[in-house]
ZAMARGU-4260 file (C-alpha; in steps of 0.2 Angstrom, whole numbers, plus 5000, padded with zeros to 4 digits):
<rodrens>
0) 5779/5369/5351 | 5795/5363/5353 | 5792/5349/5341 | 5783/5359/5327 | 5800/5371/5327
5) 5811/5357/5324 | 5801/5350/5311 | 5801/5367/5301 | 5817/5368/5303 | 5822/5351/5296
10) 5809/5352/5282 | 5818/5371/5275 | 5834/5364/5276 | 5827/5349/5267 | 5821/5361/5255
15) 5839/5369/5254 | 5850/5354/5255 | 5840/5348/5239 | 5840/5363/5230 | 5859/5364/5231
20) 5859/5346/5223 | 5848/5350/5211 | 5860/5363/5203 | 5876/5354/5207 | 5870/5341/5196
25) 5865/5351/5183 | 5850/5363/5181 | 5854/5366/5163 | 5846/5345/5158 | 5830/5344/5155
30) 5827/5328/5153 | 5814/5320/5163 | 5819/5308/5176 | 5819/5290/5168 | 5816/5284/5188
35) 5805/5288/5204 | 5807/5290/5219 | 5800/5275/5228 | 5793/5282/5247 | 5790/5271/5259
40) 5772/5268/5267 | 5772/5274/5283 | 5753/5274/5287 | 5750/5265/5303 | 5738/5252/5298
45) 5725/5245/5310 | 5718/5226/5306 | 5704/5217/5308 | 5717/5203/5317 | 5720/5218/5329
50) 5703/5221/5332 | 5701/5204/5336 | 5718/5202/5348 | 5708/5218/5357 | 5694/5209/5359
55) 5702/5192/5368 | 5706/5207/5381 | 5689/5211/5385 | 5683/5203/5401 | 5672/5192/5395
60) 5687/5182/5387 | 5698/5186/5403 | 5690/5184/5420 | 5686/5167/5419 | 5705/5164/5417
65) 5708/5167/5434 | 5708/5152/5445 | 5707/5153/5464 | 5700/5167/5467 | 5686/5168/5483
70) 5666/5176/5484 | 5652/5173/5492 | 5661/5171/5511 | 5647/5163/5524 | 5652/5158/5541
75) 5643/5145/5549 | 5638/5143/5567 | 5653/5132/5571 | 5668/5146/5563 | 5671/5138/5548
80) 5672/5147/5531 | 5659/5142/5516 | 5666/5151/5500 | 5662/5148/5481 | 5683/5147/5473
85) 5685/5150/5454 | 5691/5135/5444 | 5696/5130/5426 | 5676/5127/5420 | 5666/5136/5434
90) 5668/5136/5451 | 5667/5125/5465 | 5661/5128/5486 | 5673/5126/5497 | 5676/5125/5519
95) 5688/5130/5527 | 5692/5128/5547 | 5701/5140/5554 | 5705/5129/5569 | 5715/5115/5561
100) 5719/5124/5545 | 5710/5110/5533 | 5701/5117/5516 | 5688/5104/5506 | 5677/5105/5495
105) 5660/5108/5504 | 5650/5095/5496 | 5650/5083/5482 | 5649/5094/5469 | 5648/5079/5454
110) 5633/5069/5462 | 5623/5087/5469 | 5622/5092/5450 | 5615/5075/5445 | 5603/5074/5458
115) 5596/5091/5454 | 5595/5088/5437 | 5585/5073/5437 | 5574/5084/5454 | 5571/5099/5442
120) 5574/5091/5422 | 5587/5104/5417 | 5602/5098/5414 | 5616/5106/5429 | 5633/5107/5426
125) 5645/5102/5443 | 5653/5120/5440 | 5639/5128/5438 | 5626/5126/5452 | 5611/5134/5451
130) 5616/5146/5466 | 5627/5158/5476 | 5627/5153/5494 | 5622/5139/5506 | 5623/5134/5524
135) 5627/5116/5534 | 5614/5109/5545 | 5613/5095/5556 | 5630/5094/5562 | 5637/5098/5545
140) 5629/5081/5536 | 5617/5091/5524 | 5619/5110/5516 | 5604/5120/5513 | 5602/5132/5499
145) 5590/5142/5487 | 5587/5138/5469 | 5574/5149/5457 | 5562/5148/5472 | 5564/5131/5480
150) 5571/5127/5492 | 5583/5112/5494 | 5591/5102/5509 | 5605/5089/5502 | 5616/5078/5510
155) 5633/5083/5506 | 5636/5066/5495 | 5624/5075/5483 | 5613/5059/5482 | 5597/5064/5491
160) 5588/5080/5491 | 5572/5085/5497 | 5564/5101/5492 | 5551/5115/5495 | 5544/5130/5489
165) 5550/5145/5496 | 5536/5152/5506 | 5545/5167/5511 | 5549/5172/5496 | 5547/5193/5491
170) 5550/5204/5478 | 5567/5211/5481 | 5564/5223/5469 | 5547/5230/5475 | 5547/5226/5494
175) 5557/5228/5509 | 5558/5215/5521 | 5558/5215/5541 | 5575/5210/5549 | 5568/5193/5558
180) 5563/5188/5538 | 5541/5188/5544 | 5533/5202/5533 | 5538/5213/5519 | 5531/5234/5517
185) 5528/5239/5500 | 5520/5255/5487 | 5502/5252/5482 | 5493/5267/5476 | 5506/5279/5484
190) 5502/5271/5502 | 5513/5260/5512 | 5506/5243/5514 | 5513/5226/5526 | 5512/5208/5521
195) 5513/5196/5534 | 5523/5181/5522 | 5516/5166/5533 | 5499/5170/5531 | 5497/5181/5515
200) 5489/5193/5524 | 5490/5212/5520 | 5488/5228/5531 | 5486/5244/5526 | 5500/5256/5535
205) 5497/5272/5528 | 5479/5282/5519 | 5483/5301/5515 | 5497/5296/5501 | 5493/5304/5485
210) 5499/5306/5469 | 5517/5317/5472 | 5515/5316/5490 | 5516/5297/5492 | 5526/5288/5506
215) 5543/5281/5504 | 5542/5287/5489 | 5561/5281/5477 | 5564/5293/5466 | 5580/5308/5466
220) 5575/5310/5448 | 5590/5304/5442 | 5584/5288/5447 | 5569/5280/5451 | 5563/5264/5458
225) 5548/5256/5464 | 5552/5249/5480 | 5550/5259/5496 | 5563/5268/5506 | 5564/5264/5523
230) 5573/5259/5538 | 5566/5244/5551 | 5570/5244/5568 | 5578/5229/5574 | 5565/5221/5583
235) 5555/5222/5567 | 5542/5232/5573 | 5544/5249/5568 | 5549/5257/5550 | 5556/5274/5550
240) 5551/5284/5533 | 5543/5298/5524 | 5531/5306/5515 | 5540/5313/5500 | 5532/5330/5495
245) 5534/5333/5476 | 5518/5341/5470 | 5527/5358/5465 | 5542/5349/5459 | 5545/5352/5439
250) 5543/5336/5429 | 5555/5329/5415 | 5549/5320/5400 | 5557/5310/5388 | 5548/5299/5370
255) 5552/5281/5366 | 5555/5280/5348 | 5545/5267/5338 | 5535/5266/5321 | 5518/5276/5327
260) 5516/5287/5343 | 5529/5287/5356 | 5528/5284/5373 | 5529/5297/5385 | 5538/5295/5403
265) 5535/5308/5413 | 5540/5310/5431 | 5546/5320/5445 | 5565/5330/5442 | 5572/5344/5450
270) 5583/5355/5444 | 5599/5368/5452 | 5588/5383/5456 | 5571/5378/5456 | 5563/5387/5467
275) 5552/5369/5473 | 5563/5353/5476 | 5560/5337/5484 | 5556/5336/5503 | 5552/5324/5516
280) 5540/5325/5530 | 5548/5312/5542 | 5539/5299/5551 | 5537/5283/5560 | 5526/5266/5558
285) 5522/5255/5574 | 5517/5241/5569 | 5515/5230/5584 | 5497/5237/5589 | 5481/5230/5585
290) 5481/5242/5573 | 5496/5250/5564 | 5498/5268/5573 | 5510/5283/5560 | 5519/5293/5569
295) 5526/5310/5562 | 5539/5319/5567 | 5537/5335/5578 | 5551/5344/5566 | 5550/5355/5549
300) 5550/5344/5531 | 5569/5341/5525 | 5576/5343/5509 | 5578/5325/5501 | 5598/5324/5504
305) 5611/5313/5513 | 5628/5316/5520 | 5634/5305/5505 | 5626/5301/5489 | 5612/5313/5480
310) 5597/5302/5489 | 5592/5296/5503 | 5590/5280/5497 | 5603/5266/5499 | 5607/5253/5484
315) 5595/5239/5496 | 5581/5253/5499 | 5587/5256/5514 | 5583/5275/5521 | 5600/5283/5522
320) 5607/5294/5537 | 5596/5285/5549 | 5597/5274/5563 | 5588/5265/5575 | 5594/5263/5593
325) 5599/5242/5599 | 5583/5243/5608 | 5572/5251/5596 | 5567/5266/5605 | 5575/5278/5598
330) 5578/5284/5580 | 5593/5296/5578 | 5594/5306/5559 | 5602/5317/5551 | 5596/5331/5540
335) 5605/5341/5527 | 5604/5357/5521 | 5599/5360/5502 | 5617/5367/5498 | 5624/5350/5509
340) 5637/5361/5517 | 5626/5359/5535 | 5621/5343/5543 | 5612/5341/5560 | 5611/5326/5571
345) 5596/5323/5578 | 5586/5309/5590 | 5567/5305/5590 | 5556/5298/5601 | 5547/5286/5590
350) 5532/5284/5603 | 5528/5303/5604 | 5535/5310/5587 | 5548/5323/5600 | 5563/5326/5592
355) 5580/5331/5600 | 5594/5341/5591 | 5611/5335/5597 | 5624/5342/5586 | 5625/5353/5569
360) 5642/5355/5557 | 5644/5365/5542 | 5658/5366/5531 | 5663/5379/5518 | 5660/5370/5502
365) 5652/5352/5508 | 5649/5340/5523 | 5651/5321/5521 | 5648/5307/5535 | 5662/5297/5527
370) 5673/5290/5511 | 5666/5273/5506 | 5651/5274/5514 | 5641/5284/5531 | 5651/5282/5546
375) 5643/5290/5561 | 5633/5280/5574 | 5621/5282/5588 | 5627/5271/5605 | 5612/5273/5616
380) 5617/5262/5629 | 5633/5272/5632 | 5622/5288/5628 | 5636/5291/5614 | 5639/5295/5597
385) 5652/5293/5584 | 5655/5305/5572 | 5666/5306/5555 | 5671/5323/5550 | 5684/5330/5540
390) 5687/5346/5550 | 5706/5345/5550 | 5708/5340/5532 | 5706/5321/5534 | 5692/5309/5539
395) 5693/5305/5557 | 5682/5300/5569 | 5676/5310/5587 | 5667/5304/5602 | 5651/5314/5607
400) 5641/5314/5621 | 5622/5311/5615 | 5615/5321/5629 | 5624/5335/5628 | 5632/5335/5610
405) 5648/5340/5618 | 5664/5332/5612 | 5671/5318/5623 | 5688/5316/5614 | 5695/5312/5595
410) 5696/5295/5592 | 5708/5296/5578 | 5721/5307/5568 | 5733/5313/5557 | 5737/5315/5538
415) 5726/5302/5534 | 5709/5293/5532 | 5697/5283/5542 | 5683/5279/5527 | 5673/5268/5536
420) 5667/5259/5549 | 5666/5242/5549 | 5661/5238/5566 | 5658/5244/5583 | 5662/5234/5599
425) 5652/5242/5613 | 5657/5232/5627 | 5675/5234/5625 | 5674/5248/5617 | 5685/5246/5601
430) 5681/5253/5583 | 5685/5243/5567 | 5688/5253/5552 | 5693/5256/5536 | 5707/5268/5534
435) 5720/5273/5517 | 5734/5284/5517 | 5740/5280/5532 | 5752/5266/5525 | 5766/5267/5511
440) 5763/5263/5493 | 5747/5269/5484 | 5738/5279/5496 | 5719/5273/5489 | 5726/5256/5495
445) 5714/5252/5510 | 5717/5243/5526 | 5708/5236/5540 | 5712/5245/5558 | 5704/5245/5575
450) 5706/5257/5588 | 5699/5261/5607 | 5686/5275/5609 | 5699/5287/5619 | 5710/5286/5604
455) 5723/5273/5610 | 5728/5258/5603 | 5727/5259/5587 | 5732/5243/5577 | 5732/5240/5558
460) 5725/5221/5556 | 5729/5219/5538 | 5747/5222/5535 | 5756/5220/5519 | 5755/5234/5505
465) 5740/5231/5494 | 5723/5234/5495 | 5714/5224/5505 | 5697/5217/5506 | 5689/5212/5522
470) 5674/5204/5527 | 5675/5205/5547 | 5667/5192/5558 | 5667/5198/5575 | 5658/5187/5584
475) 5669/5173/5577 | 5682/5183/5581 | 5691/5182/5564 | 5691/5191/5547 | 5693/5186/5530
480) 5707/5196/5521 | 5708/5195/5502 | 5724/5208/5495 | 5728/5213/5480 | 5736/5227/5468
485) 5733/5232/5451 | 5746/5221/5444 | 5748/5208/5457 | 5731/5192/5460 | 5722/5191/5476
490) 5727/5183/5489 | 5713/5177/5503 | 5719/5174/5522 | 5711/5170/5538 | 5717/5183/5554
495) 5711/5183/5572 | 5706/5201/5576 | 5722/5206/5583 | 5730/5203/5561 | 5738/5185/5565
500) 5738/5175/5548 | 5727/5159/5554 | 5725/5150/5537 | 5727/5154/5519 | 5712/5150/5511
505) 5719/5152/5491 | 5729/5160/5480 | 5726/5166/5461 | 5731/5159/5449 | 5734/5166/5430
510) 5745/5156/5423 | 5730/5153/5410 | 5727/5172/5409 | 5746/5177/5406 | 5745/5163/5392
515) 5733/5172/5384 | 5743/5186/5380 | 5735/5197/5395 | 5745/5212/5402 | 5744/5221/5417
520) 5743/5239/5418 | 5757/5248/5424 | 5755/5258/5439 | 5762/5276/5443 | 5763/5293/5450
525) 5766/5310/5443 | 5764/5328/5450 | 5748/5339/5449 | 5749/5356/5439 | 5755/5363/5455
530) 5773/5352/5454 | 5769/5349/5471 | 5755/5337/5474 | 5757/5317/5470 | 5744/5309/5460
535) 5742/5290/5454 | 5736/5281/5443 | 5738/5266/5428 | 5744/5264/5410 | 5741/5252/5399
540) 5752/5249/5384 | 5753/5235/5369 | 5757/5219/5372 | 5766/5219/5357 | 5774/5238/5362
545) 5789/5243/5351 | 5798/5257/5361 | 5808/5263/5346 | 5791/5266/5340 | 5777/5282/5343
550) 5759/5279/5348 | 5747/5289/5351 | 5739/5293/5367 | 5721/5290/5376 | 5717/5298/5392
555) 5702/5290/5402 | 5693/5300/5416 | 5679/5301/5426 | 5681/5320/5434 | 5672/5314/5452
560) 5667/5325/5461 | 5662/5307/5469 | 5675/5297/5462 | 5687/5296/5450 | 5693/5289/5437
565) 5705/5274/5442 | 5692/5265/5453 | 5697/5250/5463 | 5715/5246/5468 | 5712/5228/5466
570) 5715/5215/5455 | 5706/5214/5440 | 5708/5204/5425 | 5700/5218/5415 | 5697/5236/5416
575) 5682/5240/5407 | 5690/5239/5388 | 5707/5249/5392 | 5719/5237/5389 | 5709/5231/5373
580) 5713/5249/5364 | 5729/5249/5371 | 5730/5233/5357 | 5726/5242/5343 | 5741/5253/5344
585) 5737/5266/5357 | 5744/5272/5375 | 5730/5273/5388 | 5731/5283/5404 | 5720/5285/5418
590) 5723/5298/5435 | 5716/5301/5450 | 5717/5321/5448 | 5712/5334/5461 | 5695/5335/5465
595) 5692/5318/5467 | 5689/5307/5484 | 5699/5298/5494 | 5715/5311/5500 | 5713/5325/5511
600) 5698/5338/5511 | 5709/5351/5502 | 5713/5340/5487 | 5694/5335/5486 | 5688/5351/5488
605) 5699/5358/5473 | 5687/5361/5460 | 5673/5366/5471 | 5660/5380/5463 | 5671/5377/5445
610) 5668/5361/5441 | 5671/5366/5420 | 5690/5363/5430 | 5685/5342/5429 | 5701/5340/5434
615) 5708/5341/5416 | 5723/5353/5419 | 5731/5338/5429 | 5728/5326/5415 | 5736/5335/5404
620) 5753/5338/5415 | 5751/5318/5421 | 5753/5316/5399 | 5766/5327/5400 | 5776/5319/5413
625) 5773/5301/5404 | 5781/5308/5389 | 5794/5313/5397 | 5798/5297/5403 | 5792/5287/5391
630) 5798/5292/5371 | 5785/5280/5363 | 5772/5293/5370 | 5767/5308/5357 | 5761/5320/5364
635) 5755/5329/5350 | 5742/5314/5347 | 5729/5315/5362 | 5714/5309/5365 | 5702/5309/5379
640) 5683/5299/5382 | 5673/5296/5396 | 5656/5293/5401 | 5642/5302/5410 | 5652/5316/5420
645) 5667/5309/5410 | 5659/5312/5394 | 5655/5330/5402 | 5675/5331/5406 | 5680/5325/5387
650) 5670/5338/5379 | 5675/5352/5389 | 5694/5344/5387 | 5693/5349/5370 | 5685/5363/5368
655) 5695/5371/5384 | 5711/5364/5379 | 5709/5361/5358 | 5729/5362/5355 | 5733/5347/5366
660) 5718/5336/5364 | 5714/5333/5347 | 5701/5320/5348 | 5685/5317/5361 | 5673/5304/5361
665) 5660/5308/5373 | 5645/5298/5379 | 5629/5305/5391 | 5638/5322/5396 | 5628/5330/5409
670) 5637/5345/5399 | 5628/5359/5408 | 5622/5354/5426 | 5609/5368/5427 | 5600/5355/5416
675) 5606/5339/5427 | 5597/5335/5445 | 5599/5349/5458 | 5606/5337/5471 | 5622/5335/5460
680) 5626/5352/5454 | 5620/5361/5471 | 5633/5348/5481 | 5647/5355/5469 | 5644/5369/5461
685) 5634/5377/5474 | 5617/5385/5473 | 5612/5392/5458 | 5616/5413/5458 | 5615/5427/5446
690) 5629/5437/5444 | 5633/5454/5434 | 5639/5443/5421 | 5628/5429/5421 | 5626/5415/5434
695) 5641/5404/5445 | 5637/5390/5432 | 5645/5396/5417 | 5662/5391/5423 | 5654/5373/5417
700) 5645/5375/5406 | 5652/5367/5389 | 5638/5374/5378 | 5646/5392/5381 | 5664/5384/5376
705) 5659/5376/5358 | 5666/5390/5348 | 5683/5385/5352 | 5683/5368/5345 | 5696/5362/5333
710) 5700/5345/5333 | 5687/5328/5330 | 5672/5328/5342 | 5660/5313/5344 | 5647/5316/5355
715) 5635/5304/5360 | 5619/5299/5372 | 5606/5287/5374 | 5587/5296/5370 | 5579/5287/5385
720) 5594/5292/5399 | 5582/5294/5414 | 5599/5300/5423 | 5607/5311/5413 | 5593/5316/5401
725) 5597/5319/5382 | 5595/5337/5381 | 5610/5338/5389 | 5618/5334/5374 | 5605/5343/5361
730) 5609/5358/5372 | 5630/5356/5366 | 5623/5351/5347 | 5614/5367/5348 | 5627/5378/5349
735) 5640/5368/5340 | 5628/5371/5326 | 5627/5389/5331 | 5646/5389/5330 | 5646/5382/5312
740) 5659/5367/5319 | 5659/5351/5311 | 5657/5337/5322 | 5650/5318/5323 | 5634/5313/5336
745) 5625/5299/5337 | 5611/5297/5349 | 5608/5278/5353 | 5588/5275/5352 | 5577/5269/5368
750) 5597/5265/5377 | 5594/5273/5396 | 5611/5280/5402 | 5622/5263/5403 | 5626/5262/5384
755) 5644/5261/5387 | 5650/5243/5385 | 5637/5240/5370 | 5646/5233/5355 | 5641/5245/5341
760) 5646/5258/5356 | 5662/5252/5358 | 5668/5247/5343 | 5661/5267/5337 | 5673/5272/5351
765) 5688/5261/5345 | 5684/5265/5326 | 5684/5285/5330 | 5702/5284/5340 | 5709/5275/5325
770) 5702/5284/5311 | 5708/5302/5318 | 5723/5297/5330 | 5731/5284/5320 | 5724/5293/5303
775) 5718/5276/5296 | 5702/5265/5292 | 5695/5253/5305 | 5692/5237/5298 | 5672/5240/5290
780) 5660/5234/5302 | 5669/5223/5313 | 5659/5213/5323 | 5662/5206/5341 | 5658/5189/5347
785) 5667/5179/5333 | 5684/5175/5342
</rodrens>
C-alpha cells in the first residue's frame, strides 16, 4: 500500500511540475511540436536463448555433472564396501576396505563390458553396465550379478563369464516373495495363491475371496496395485494379511479419451463421510502343514489405516503396522481408529487366532508411530516394546513392558526428534536412530544417534552440521555416512559405531557442474505470521541477477500436512525445474511453513480441522521478510504453483489472498477433500460434520472461495488422475463459471496424476509466469530437447 501511495504521489506532481512548464514556456504558441518525445522500452523481454539457458538447469543436463558421488552400498561377508561412484561418462564399481583404507575399482570394468557384449550381442558401454549391484565370491576372484534375467558369475578381469537363467526369478510387481528367496504369494481371482519357484508348483492359500471382499487386496483408492499386501514371518512360513471388505464401498469412475467409445475404469474409493469405508478382517496363513491352514483373528474388522501413511500398504507390499516376533510366534499390530487420532497395540497368537491388547494412545487431533517412517517395535525375547509418541510435543521413544503395557522408562527426550529407528541391538540393548533438531543449523538436517534402553548414553554418530545419510551395518560394526547441504556436495565416510571417521570413501566433485553456469540455491530462515516461530527454507535467484534490478517473485509449495514443500536437505544438482525459472528472470522461493512435519507436534498440528489455512499466511510473511532483505524482490509481483495438494494450496492462495498473489498455476488440486479419499481428509480435517452453517469442511474448500478472484489463474489436471480424480478440478470450474471469472484450464487427456515435469506442462507453466508477471510474450512454442 505503501508503494501504490508513492507512486501517486510522484505521478501528480509529475502532472504539476509539467503543467507549470508548460505555461512558463508559453501556452499562448500553438505550434505543433516539430520533435517527440523518444521513451525508452522498458518491457522486460524474455528470449528464447533464455528459455534455452533455463533448460541446461533442468536435471537431466545437471546431474550427471556431478562426479563422485556414491549408490547402491553392499557389504560383502569379509566388511568391505561395494559401491557404484559417478564419473565423467557413467559410473564405475568401486571396494573399499575399511581395514587398511584402500579404494579400487571392483573389477575390470573395460574387459566385463566386452565380454558381455560379445555373451549377449548388445553392445555395453564400460560406464554403463547392464546393472545395479553385485557380490564377490570365491575369496573375492569372481563377482556375481543379475542382468535382464540372467545370471552372470565373472572373474574380476572381465575375460570370462558364465551365465544362467535366473530361476528364481518373480514378478516384483505382482508377487511377494518369502524372506529365505523359495516361493512367492500372489492375487488370482481375489484369492491368495503360493508358488514354490524351484518347482513351479502352485498352491491355493485361500477359497472364500470374492469380488470386494478379496484377500490382501492393494488398493486405498487413491492408489491401487495388483500385488498383494502382506507381511512373512521370518522363518518364511507364515504371512500375516487380510481380507479387505469393500462390497458397500462407493466406486469412482473415470473415461479414457479416444476416437470411439471410451474406456471406463471403475473401482473401489471412499470418500470423507461415507457412511461404508474400507475394512479389514485380519488373519494369518501357516503354510508349513501338509496343507495350508488360514487363521483369523479372534478381534472386530479394522478400518484400513496406518499410524503413518493413508494405507496399510508399504511402497514393497509390505503390510504396514505389523510385526512378527524373531521366532515367528507371535504377530504384534496395530490398529487405528477411522479419525487416526487412536491407535492400539496388540499381539496375536498366530496358532489360535487369540489376540492380546497391550496398550492404546489417542491424541487430540492425530497419532503417528514416527517421522520418516513407523518406529515402534515388538522384543519378545525381552517381553518389551518400543514405542514412539509424540506426547510431550516431540517424537521420542518409551520402553513398555509387553505383558503388562505399563511403562518401564522414556528412552529419549527434549526439544527435539527421534524420526526413526534404524536398528535395535537386543543383547546390548542400544537403539540406533534417526534424530533432527537436536543439533545447530537447519533443524530438518538429520543425524544418526544411538542410545541405551534406560535413557543413558546417548551419542550422536554422525557429527558435522549437514544432513546426513546413513546406511548402518551393525553386524560389521560400521556405517556408511554420506553428508551434504543444499549448497554444499556429498561427502561419503566410513565410522565405526561409536562415529570414528574410518575411511573416506569419495568426495563430489562439480567442478564440471559449476562450469555450466549452475547455481545453488540460497538457504534461509525467516519468522512465521506469529513473529515468533523460525521457519527455513531455499531461494533460487539468476545466475545472471542484477540487484539494481526488480524481479518478480515465484513461491513453490507443497502445504503438507505429510510434508512440505522443501523436501530433502541434501545435495542436489537440481530441484525439480526451480532454478530453471529462476533463469528466465524470476525469484523463487520455497518454505517449510507451519503445518508441516518434522518440528514439534504443535507446529505440525497448526492447521489441523482448517486445512483452507495451507500454510499460506506464512508464505506470504516469508516474501515479506525476503523483500525486505533483498531490494531486487517486488513484492507486488507474486506468484505461487504447486502440485496435488500444492496446486490445492495455489488456488486457494489466490483466491484467499487475491491482493498479494496475482498469479497461480495450479495442477491436480485435490480443491475440495470431501471429494478426495477419506483416509486424507479424515487424518486432517477430521471426520465429516454438519454444522448450523454447513459442514467443518468449508473452511477448505476453494469452490466456495472462487468469487474473490482477481488476478490470472491456470488451473490444470490430468483426466485419468486415479489419485486425485478430475472432478476436483470441474468442481472449482464450476463455480468459477458460476462466478462469471475469467480464467485458463487445461485438462491434459489420459495423463494420471504425475503430469508435472511433462514438457508441454512445464513449459505452460514457464509461458504463464512470464506472460502475466513479467507482462511479456514467451518465445511461441518452444520446444525442449534441442540444447
Amino acid at each position: 500500500m505503501k508503494t501504490m501511495l508513492t507512486n501517486s504521489l510522484t505521478f501528480k506532481s509529475f502532472i504539476l511540475i509539467a503543467g507549470i512548464f508548460w505555461l512558463a514556456s508559453g501556452c499562448a504558441n500553438t505550434q505543433p511540436a516539430v520533435q517527440e518525445t523518444q521513451q525508452e522500452d522498458t518491457t522486460e523481454k524474455v528470449t528464447e536463448e533464455d528459455y534455452k539457458r533455463a533448460e541446461s538447469l533442468l536435471g537431466q543436463h545437471t546431474n550427471s555433472l556431478v562426479y563422485n558421488t556414491t549408490s547402491n552400498m553392499n557389504w560383502q561377508d569379509d566388511d568391505r564396501i561395494t559401491y557404484r561412484q559417478t564419473v565423467p561418462g557413467g559410473a564405475e564399481f568401486m571396494v573399499g576396505d575399511p581395514s587398511t583404507g584402500e579404494i579400487d575399482k571392483a573389477f575390470n570394468h573395460e574387459a566385463l563390458a566386452q565380454t558381455l557384449s560379445s555373451l549377449t550381442g548388445n553392445t555395453i558401454d564400460a560406464l554403463d553396465l547392464p546393472f545395479r549391484d553385485f557380490s564377490f565370491s570365491e575369496n573375492g576372484s569372481k563377482i556375481n550379478f543379475t542382468a535382464n534375467g540372467t545370471i552372470f558369475s565373472c572373474d574380476v578381469d572381465g575375460l570370462n563369464c558364465e551365465s544362467t537363467e535366473d530361476q528364481n526369478q518373480y514378478n516384483r510387481f505382482t508377487e511377494s516373495l518369502s524372506p529365505d528367496g523359495s516361493k512367492v504369494v500372489f492375487i488370482r481371482d481375489y484369492n491368495l495363491w503360493m508358488r514354490d519357484l524351484a518347482s513351479g508348483s502352485e498352491t491355493q492359500l485361500t477359497f472364500d475371496g470374492e469380488k470386494d471382499y478379496g484377500y490382501a487386496t492393494n488398493n486405498a483408492g487413491w492408489t491401487k496395485r495388483d500385488a498383494p499386501v502382506l507381511i512373512w514371518s521370518p522363518d518364511s512360513k507364515r504371512i500375516a494379511t487380510f481380507q479387505q471388505d469393500a462390497r458397500n464401498t462407493k466406486e469412482m469412475n473415470l473415461v479414457s479419451t479416444a476416437i470411439g467409445h471410451g474406456e471406463l475404469q471403475q473401482w473401489k474409493y471412499p470418500l470423507p463421510g461415507d457412511e461404508h469405508i474400507f475394512m479389514v478382517e485380519r488373519v494369518v496363513i501357516n503354510l508349513d502343514a501338509d496343507e495350508p491352514e488360514l487363521i483369523r483373528l479372534d478381534m472386530d474388522p479394522d478400518y484400513q489405516r496406518s499410524t503413518i501413511t493413508d494405507h496399510i500398504a508399504g511402497r514393497d507390499g509390505s503390510l504396514l503396522d505389523a510385526e512378527w516376533s524373531s521366532d515367528s510366534e507371535s504377530l504384534a499390530f496395530v490398529s487405528v481408529s477411522r479419525d487416526h487420532k487412536e491407535a492400539h497395540l496388540q499381539i496375536a497368537d498366530p496358532n489360535t487366532g487369540e489376540v492380546t491388547s497391550v496398550l492404546d494412545e489417542r491424541q487430540d487431533t492425530f497419532f503417528e508411530s514416527g517421522i520418516n517412517s513407523i518406529s515402534w517395535r515388538y522384543l519378545k525375547d525381552s517381553d518389551e516394546f518400543i514405542w514412539w509418541s509424540q506426547r510431550d510435543n516431540w517424537g521420542h521413544l518409551y520402553l513398555y513392558d509387553a505383558n503388562s503395557g505399563s511403562l518401564k522408562n522414556q528412552i529419549t527426550s527434549g526439544d527435539w526428534n527421534v524420526r526413526e529407528i534404524s536398528h535395535i541391538d537386543e543383547e546390548n540393548r542400544v537403539i540406533y536412530f534417526i534424530g533432527s533438531v537436536r543439533e545447530d543449523g537447519d533443524p530438518y538436517f538429520q543425524y544418526l544417534y544411538k542410545i541405551n534402553f534406560d535413557g543413558s548414553g546417548l551419542s550422536l554418530l554422525t557429527p558435522g552440521i549437514a544432513n546426513h545419510d546413513v546406511d548402518l551395518n551393525f553386524e560389521a560394526g560400521m556405517l556408511v555416512d554420506k553428508y551434504s547441504t543444499p549448497d554444499t556436495p556429498p561427502v561419503t565416510v566410513v565410522r565405526d559405531l561409536d562415529g570414528n571417521e574410518l575411511m573416506e570413501l569419495a568426495e563430489a566433485d562439480i567442478t564440471e557442474l559449476v562450469e555450466h553456469g549452475w547455481k545453488a540455491p540460497t538457504p534461509f530462515s525467516v519468522k512465521a505470521r506469529d513473529g515468533e516461530t523460525d521457519l527455513y527454507g531455499l531461494m533460487y535467484t539468476p545466475t545472471n541477477l542484477d540487484e539494481s534490478k526488480s524481479y518478480p517473485v515465484l513461491n513453490y509449495l507443497y502445504p503438507g500436512p505429510q510434508s512440505g514443500s522443501v523436501g530433502s536437505r541434501s545435495f542436489r544438482a537440481s530441484r525439480s525445474d526451480k532454478q530453471a525459472m529462476a533463469e528466465l528472470g524470476f525469484i523463487v522461493v520455497e518454505v517449510d511453513a507451519q503445518g508441516t512435519p518434522g518440528r514439534s507436534k504443535e507446529f505440525h498440528d497448526f492447521y489441523y480441522g482448517n486445512m483452507g489455512d495451507n500454510g499460506v499466511p506464512d508464505q506470504i510473511a516469508m516474501i515479506e521478510q525476503l523483500a525486505e532483505r533483498h531490494s531486487y524482490i517486488d513484492i507486488d509481483r507474486v506468484g505461487i504453483y504447486g502440485h496435488s495438494g500444492g496446486g490445492f494450496a495455489s488456488t486457494s492462495a489466490i483466491l484467499t489472498y487475491p491482493d498479494f498473489y496475482k498469479v497461480a498455476v495450479s495442477g491436480a488440486g485435490n480443491h475440495d477433500n470431501r471429494n478426495y479419499t477419506d483416509a486424507w481428509g479424515e487424518k486432517w480435517q477430521g471426520l465429516l460434520e454438519e454444522t448450523e452453517d454447513g459442514t467443518n469442511y468449508d473452511n477448505q474448500s476453494n469452490p466456495l472461495l472462487a468469487e474473490n478472484l482477481k488476478g490470472k489463474l491456470l488451473i490444470t489436471h490430468g483426466t485419468l488422475d486415479s489419485n486425485v480424480p478430475p472432478y476436483n478440478t470441474l468442481i472449482v470450474v464450476d463455480a468459477l463459471i458460476e462466478a462469471n471469472k475469467d480464467f485458463d484450464m487445461i485438462m491434459l487427456p489420459n495423463r494420471g496424476h504425475g503430469y508435472y515435469s511433462e514438457p508441454f506442462m512445464m513449459r505452460k507453466r514457464w509461458d504463464y509466469f512470464v506472460k502475466h508477471l513479467k507482462h511479456t510474450d514467451p518465445p511461441k512454442e518452444f520446444e525442449f530437447g534441442n540444447l
